[in-house]
C-alpha positions, 0 to 999 in steps of 0.5 A: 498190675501185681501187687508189690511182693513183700520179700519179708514174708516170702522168707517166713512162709518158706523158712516155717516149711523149710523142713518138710518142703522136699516131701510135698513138692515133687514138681519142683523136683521134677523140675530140677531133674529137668533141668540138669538133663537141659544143661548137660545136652544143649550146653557146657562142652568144657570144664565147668569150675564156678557155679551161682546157683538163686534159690537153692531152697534145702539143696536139692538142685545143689546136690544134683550140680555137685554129682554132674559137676564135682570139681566145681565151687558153688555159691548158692543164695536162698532168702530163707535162712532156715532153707539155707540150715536144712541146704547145710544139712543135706549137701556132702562135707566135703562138697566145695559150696559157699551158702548164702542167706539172703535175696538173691534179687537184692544181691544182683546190686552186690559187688562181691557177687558182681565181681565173681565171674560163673560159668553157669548161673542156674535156678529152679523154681525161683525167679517167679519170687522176684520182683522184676524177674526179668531184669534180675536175671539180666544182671545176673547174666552179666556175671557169666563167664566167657563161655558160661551159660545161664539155665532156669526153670520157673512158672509161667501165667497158666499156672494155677489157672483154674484158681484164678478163674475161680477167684474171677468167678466168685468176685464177679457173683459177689459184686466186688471188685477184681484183685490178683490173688496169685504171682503174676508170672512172665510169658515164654514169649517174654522169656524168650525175648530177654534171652535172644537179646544177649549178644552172641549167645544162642537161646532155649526155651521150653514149656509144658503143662502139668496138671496135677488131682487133689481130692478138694480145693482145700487139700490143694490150698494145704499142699501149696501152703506147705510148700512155703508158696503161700499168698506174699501180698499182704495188702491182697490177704487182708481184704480176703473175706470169708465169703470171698473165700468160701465163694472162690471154693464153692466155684472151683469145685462146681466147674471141676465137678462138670468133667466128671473126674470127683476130684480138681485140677491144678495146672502147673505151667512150667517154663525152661530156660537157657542162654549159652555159647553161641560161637 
């Protein structure tokens, strides 16, 4: 079972990095392009005027639902207020969006944003931050319009794969007991069954494998640090010895030292998802 998510220290990871977090996450851009290409093709044949956007980060998703939609009024939630500041920023003066400071997790309990109806709910690269992802993007579904849609992109469990099994590896030598370093994600599989299960809508999921090379595990922990995706369990971090860490590298390197390359990988595992009008 994971660890309990502290919510407290996911804002302050992300807001210390909030500056630089479009510099050193080319995937999450990645992702967001991905997804709009997902919405414009497979959904939305109609006037879409509202929009609920989780985890809308400095804005970069935010900005490319303006250029597809931009008549419409977004509400966008980040739990990161120095996101939010950097969102305010980047997004045009004139552009019709409400910000919101807060965990948008949280905030699918609240009845102002309950009471809304949208006719898309998106997010990119969030819903892997949240508690019970799963009935979080449930509730939100219920806020859809008549023929309103929902779209996400998130990370699925192959995600940092090599890490993982590092951290196995090292544990194991070291003769101490296994513990989850790293966010538990939700499969496609499970994905795909809370989506089927919204009455007559018709449902999307796609994956794919995105293996990225780092010069060293540590270069690769520092880019991930810098993108505000550090380590949220602090129960986890506090029993992180320095062997336990130096061992976790040693491992790393040695099985990625046997492809040959003189670099590490890291698998990115990243899962799309849409709910949308199926009549």
């Amino acid at each position: 079972m994971q660890p309990t998510i502290n919510k407290y220290l996911v804002e302050k990871h992300f807001s210390l990095n909030a500056h630089r977090y479009d510099e050193v996450t080319p995937i999450q851009c990645d992702m967001a392009k991905r997804l709009i290409h997902m919405i414009r093709n497979h959904s939305l044949n109609y006037p879409v005027k509202s929009i609920l956007e989780l985890g809308c980060g400095t804005g970069r998703l935010t900005r490319l639902l303006l250029q597809q939609f931009p008549d419409c009024k977004i509400v966008a939630i980040d739990i990161s207020r120095e996101m939010i500041k950097q969102a305010s920023i980047s997004l045009p003066t004139e552009a019709n969006v409400e910000l919101i400071a807060g965990d948008a997790e949280a905030l699918a309990h609240d009845k102002t944003i309950r009471s809304r109806k949208y006719d898309l709910v998106v997010s990119n690269a969030t819903t892997q931050w949240f508690t019970n992802p799963l009935a979080t993007v449930k509730q939100y579904h219920a806020t859809l319009s008549e023929n309103g849609a929902m779209a996400f992109s998130t990370f699925g469990p192959d995600t940092f794969i090599e890490l993982r099994q590092a951290f196995r590896r090292a544990e194991q030598n070291l003769g101490i007991s296994r513990m989850n370093h790293i966010l538990s994600f939700v499969t496609p599989d499970d994905w795909r069954t809370l989506i089927d299960g919204f009455p007559n809508r018709r449902f999307l999921v796609k994956e794919n494998h995105h293996i990225e090379a780092f010069t060293t595990v540590r270069k690769f922990l520092y880019t991930i640090k810098k993108a505000g995706a550090t380590n949220p369990f602090p129960q986890v971090s506090s029993f992180m010895s320095p062997t336990l860490y130096r061992r976790m590298v040693h491992e790393y390197e040695k099985y990625q030292s046997s492809l040959g390359h003189g670099k590490i990988n890291a698998t990115f595992h990243i899962v799309y998802g849409l709910s949308y009008p199926g009549f």
